[in-house]
Kinemage of the C-alpha trace (Angstrom):
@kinemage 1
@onewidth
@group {chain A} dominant
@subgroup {mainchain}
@vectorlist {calphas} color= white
{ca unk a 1} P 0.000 0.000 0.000
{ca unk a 2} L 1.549 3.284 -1.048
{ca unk a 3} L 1.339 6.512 0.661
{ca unk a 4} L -1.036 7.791 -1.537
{ca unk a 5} L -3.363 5.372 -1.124
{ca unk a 6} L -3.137 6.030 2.802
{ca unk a 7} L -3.697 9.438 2.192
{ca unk a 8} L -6.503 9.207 0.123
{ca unk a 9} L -8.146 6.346 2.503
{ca unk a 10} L -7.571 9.133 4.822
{ca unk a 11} L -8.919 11.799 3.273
{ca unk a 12} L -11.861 10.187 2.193
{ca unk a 13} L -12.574 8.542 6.129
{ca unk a 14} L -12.348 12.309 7.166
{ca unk a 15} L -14.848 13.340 4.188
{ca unk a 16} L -17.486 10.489 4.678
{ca unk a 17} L -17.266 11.224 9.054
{ca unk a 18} L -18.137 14.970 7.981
{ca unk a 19} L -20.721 14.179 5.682
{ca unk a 20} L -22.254 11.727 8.166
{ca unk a 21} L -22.491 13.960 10.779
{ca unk a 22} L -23.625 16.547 8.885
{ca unk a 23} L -27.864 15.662 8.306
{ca unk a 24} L -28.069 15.732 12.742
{ca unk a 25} L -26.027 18.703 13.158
{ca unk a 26} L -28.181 20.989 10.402
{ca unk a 27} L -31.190 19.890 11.798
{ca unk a 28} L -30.414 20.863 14.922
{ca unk a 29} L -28.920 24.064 14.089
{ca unk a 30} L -32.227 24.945 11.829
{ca unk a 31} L -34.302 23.648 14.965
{ca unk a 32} L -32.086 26.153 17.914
{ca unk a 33} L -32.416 28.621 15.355
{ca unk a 34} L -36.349 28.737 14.979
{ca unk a 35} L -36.205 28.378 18.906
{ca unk a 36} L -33.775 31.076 19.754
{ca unk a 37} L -36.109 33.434 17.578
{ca unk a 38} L -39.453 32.559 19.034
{ca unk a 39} L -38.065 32.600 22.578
{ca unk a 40} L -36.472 35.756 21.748
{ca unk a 41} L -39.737 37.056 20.323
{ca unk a 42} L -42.177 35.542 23.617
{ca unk a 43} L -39.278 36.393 25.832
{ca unk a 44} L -39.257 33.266 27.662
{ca unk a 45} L -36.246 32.074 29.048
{ca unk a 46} L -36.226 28.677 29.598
{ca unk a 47} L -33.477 26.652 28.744
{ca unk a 48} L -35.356 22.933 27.787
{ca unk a 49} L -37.446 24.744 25.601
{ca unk a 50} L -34.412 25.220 23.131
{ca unk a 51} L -32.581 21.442 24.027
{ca unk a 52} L -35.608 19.013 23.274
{ca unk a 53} L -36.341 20.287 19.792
{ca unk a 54} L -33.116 20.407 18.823
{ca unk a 55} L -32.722 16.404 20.090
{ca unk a 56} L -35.857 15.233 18.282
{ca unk a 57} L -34.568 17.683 15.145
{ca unk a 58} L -31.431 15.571 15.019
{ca unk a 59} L -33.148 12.246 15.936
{ca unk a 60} L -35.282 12.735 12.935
{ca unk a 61} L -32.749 13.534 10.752
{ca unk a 62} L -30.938 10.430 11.682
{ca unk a 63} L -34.200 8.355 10.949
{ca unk a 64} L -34.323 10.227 7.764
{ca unk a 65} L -30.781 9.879 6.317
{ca unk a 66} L -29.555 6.539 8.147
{ca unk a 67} L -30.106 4.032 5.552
{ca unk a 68} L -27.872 6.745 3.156
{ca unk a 69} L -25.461 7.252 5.910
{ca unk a 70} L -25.427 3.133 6.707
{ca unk a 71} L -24.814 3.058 2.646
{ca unk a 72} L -22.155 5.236 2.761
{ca unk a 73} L -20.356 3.684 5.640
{ca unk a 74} L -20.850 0.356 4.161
{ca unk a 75} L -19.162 1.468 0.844
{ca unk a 76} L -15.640 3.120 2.544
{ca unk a 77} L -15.717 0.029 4.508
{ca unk a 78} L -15.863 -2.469 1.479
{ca unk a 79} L -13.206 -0.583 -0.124
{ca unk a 80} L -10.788 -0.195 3.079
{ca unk a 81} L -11.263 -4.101 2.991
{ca unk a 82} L -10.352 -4.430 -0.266
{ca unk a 83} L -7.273 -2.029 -0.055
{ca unk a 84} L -6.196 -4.197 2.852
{ca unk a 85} L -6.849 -7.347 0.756
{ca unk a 86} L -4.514 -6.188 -1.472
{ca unk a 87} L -1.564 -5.344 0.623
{ca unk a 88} L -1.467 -9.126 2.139
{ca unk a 89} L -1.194 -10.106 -1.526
């Protein structure tokens, strides 16, 4: 296995963890953001308000995208196995 090929297994582990994580943490950004602005507007202060919305934003999004995430994961991993096929060979 050549450095490249480390570096571009790298690369792409470091892509695919950012795209993964990246459904959850826009929902719950889009979710604290509608929250912050209607507690700013009612001026109520209470701090669960903003946490359990954002927590079922991100759940959902998980439900949503999993099986695309879960294909994703499944493809780097078939190809790390293969790249490490090929260096016992």
């Amino acid at each position: 296995m050549t450095e490249d090929t480390l570096l571009a297994l790298g690369r792409e582990a470091l892509l695919l963890m950012v795209t993964a994580s990246l459904p959850p943490i826009l929902a719950s950004l889009v979710a604290g953001l509608l929250m912050g602005l209607l507690q700013a507007t009612t001026q109520i202060q209470e701090s669960t308000l903003s946490v359990v919305p954002k927590l079922c934003a991100a759940v959902l999004a998980l439900v949503v995208c999993g099986p695309w995430i879960g294909a994703q994961v499944t493809r780097f991993t078939q190809q790390l196995l293969l790249a490490l096929a090929q260096v016992g060979s």
